[in-house]
N, C-alpha and C positions, 0 to 999 in steps of 0.2 A: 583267198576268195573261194576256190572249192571246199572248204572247212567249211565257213560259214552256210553256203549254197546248200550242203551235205545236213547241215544242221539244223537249217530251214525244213529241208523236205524231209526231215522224219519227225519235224514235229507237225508239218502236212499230214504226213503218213498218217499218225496217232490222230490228228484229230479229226479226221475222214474216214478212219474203222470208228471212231467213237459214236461219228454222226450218223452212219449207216446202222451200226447194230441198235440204236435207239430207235430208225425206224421199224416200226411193226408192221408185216404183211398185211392187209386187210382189216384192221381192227383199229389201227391208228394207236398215238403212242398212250394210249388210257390201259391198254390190256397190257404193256409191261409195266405197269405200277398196281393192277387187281383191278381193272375197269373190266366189267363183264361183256364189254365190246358187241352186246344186239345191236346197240344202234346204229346204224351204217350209217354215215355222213359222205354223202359219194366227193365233198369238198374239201378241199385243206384250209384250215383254218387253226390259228393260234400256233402251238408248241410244233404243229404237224407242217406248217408252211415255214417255217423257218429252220427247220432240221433239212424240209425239205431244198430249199433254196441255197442253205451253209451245204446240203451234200454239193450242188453243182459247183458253187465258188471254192470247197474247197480240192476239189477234183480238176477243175483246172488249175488254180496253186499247183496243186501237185504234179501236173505234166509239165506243165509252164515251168518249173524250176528245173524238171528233168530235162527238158527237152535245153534249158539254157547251159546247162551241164553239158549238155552231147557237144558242143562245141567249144569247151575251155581245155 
């Protein structure tokens, strides 16, 4: 049971640094593929709302399995 828990939450881990460094600062994710990022869109919309959303669901995954670890 700890194997598997163990093994869940480092593929959490990998796919919550992957969702977070795709987000881009201020410019939204057009400037890490060569979008010249003027245009401020102060909304989330499209690839940015759902990078943004998968960060939250998978950042609780990731406490959620630790946190079920602290007691086994």
């Amino acid at each position: 049971m700890i194997t598997a828990l163990t093994i869940i939450q480092i593929i959490f881990g990998i796919l919550l640094i992957l969702a977070v460094l795709l987000q881009q600062k201020g410019s939204g994710l057009g400037a890490g593929f060569g979008g010249n990022g003027s245009g401020v869109i102060l909304t989330k919309r499209g690839a940015d709302l759902f990078l943004h959303r998968a960060t939250i669901v998978l950042s609780v995954l990731f406490f959620g399995t630790g946190f079920i670890m602290l007691f086994l």
